[in-house]
N, C-alpha and C positions, 0 to 999 in steps of 0.2 A: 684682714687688711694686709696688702704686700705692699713689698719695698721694693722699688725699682734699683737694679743695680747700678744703671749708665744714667749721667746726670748730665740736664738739658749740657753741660761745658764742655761733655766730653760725648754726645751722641754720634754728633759726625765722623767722630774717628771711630768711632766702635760699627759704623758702618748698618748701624740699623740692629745690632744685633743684642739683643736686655735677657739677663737673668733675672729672675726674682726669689723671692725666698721668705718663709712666712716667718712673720716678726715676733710671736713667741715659740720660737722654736729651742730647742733644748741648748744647754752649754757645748762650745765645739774648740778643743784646741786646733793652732796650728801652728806651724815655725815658717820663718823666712829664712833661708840660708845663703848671702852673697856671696862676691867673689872678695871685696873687702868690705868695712867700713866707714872708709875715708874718703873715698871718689864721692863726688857729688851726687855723681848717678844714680850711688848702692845709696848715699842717704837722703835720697828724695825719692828714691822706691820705698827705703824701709817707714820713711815717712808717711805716704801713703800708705801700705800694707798698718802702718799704726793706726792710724786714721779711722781706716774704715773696720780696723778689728771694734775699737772701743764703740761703736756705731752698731756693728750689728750683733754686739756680744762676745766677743772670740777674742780666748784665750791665748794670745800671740808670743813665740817664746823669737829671738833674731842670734844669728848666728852669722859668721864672717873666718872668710878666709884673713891670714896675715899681710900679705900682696897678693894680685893679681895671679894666680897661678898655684895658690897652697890650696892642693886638694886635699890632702892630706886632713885639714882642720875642719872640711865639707865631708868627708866622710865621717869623722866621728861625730859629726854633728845631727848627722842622717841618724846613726847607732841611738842616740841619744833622744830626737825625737822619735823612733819606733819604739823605745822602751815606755817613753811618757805616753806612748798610746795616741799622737797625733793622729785628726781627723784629717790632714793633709800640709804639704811642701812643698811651699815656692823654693824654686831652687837658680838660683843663675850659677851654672857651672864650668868652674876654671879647667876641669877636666872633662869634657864635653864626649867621649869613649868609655876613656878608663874607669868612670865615675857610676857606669851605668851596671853593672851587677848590686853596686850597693842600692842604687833606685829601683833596680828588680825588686830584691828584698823588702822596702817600704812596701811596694805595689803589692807584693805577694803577702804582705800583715793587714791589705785595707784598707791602707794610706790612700790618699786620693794626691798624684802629683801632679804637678805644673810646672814646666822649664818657663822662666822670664828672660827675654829678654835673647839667652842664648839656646837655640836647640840642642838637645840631645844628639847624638850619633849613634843609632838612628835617630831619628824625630818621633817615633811613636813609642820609644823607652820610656817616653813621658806619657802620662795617659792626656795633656796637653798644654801647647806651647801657646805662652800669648807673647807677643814679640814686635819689634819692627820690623819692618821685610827689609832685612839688613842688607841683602842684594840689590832690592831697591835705592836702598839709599846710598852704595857704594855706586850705582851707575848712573845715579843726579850728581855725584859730584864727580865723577868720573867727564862724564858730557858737556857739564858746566865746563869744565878744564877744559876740554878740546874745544868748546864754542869761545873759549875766551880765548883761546892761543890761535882761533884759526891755523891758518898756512904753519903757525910754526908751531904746532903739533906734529906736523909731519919730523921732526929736528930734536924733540925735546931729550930731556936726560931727567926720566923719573927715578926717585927714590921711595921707597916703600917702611913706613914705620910701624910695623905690626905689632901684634901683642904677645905671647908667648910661644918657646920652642913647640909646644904642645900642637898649636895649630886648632884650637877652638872654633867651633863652625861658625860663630859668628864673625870673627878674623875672619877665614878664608871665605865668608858673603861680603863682607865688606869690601874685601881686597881684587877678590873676582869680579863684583860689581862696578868697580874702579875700573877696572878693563874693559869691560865690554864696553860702557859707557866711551872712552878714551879711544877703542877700536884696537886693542890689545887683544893678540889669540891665546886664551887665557890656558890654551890646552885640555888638562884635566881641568875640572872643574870645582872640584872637591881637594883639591892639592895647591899650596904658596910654594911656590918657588921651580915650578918646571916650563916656564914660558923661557922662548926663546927671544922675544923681541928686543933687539938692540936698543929700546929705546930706554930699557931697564938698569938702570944702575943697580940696581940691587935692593935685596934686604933684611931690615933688623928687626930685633924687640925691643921693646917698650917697657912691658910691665903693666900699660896703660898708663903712667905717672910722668909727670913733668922733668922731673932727671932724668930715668928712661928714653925719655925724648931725645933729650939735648944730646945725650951719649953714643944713640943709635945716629942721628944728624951727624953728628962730630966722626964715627965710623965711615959713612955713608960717603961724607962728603971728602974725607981722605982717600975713598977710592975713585971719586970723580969730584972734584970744586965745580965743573961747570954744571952740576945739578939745577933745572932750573922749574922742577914741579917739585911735590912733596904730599902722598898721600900718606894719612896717617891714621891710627885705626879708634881716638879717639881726639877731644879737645885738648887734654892736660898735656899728650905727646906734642901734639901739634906745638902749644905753649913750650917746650920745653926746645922742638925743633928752630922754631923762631930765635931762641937764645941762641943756639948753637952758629945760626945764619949772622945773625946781626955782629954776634963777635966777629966777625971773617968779613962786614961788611958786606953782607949779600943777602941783606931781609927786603929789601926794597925791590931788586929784580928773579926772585923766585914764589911761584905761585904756591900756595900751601893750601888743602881741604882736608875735611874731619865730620866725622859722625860725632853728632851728642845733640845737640841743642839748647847746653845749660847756659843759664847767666852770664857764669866767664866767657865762654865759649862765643856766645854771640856779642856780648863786648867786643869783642877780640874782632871777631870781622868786621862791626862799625870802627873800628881803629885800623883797618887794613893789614892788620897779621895773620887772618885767615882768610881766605878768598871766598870761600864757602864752607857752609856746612849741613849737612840733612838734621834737622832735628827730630828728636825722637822723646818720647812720652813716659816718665818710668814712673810715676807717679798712677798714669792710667794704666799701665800692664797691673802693678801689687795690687791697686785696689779692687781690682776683676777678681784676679788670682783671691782675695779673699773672701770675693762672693762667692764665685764659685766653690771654694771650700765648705761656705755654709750652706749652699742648697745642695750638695753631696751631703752631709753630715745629715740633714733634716730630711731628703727627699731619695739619695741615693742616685741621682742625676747628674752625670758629668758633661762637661762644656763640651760645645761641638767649634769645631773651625769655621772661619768665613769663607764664605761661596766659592768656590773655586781653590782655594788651598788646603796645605797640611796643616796649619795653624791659626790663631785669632789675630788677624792684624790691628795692631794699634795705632798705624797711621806714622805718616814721616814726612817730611815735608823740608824745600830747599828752602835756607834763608841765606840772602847777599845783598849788597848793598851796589851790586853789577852786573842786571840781569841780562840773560840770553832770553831771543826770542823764541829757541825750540824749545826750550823748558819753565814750566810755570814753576815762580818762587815767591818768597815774601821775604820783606824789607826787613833788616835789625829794629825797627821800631816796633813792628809786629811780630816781629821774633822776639825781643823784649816781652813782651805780654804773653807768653807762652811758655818762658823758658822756666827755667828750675835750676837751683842749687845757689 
């Protein structure tokens, strides 16, 4: 008897694509290692990654960074699951470079790893990534903004709320996705901050957290007030930029978009403080990341990517409550039934 990995809820994002994995198969540990565990996002992945441990038997140990950015507590955490002998690491990495001789090492003990969420730098440091196609979802709301400003996109005054100095790939997909989408020459491709287009006000960090937000805002907007977009690289920023706007009276005429898709997040744009946002699946990234760990453990078989890419897409999708006609989305009410945290 096998167990299907992908469940009727979540087939269509998985794009067709099922692991399976024999249901008495031997004990298999494995660790989750965030980047915190206090964003909604890490605890509705770690959520899931629970879930579906106690389900197919797996001995799941969860690890977290202290904010967004402390590799430092992601790598001892690594050290720590290669001594207990883990059969494989999800890993979302706040160090997404620096981080990667330590995931050699796993790799080189027989670890089986998996990036969630944020690719490795490279992308095949991981032996695989299951993820949103976070450039995708940077150029849904990148386009949504330009279809909503019309004519006065050509005029605007963006600011940029990013996530850390580091520059994590999944940042610089989000944020390059934003450009293209918006018709910004993003230059490098793989680099935040070498675009020359005047329409840039500039940009900051975050943290990913709702102060972070407000702080980089309140920076941002001392070096231009007339800011009147606002990409931001997840929900909590965006909430936190919102504060920073509304003190100065100017939450009503500046456009704000964000990646996440969680509960607050999509509140938030049925209340008009996000214009949009791509939501993204992190419940379905950990509980892959855990099958796959146990059909590696039982069969020695690792995950392959979806058709056409470097990685397993988890699917993304635009939610607003002010759609454009060039881009397909769905409503906060149906964003509602999908979201998390």
């Amino acid at each position: 008897m096998k167990k299907t990995v992908l469940s009727a809820a979540f087939g269509a994002l998985a794009l067709g694509v099922a692991f399976s994995v024999p249901a008495e198969a031997a004990d298999t540990s494995a660790c989750l290692i965030t980047k915190t565990d206090t964003n909604p996002f890490f605890v509705k992945m770690k959520e899931g990654a629970t879930a579906k441990a106690k389900e197919l038997g797996v001995t799941l140990k969860s690890y977290a960074g202290k904010i967004d950015g402390d590799s430092e507590s992601q790598v001892a955490a690594i050290e720590t699951c290669i001594a207990d002998g883990a059969k494989g690491i999800l890993i979302t990495a706040s160090d997404t470079k620096g981080i990667v001789p330590n995931i050699k090492k796993a790799r080189d003990a027989g670890i089986l790893v998996i990036a969630l969420d944020t690719p490795l730098e490279p992308i095949d440091a991981a032996d695989m990534t299951f993820a949103t196609d976070n450039l995708l979802a940077g150029k849904l709301i990148g386009q949504w903004a330009k279809e909503t400003l019309g004519d006065e996109a050509e005029d605007a005054k963006v600011a940029f709320l990013d996530l850390t100095p580091s520059q994590p790939s999944v940042d610089v997909l989000r944020d390059q996705g934003f450009m293209m989408g918006f018709g910004i020459d993003v230059k490098d491709p793989n680099k935040i901050g070498d675009e020359d287009d005047p329409r840039i006000v500039g940009h900051d960090v975050t943290n990913g957290n709702e102060e972070g937000g407000r702080t980089a805002m309140e920076n941002l907007l001392q070096k231009d007030p007339t800011i009147n977009v606002v990409h931001t690289i997840n929900e909590p920023a965006a909430a936190g930029a919102y504060q920073a706007l509304k003190a100065v009276g100017r939450e009503k005429d500046v456009l704000i978009v964000s990646v996440d898709g969680g509960c607050p997040g999509v509140k938030n744009v049925a209340e008009g403080i996000i214009g949009a946002t791509s939501q993204q699946y992190p419940l379905q990234m950990a509980a892959l990341g855990i099958e796959a760990i146990k059909k590696f453990a039982d069969s020695g078989e690792k995950p392959k990517p979806t058709s056409g890419k470097d990685f397993f897409d988890t699917g993304v999708t635009l939610v607003t409550d002010k759609p454009v006609s060039a881009i397909q989305s769905i409503d906060t009410k149906e964003g509602l039934g999908k979201c998390w945290g």
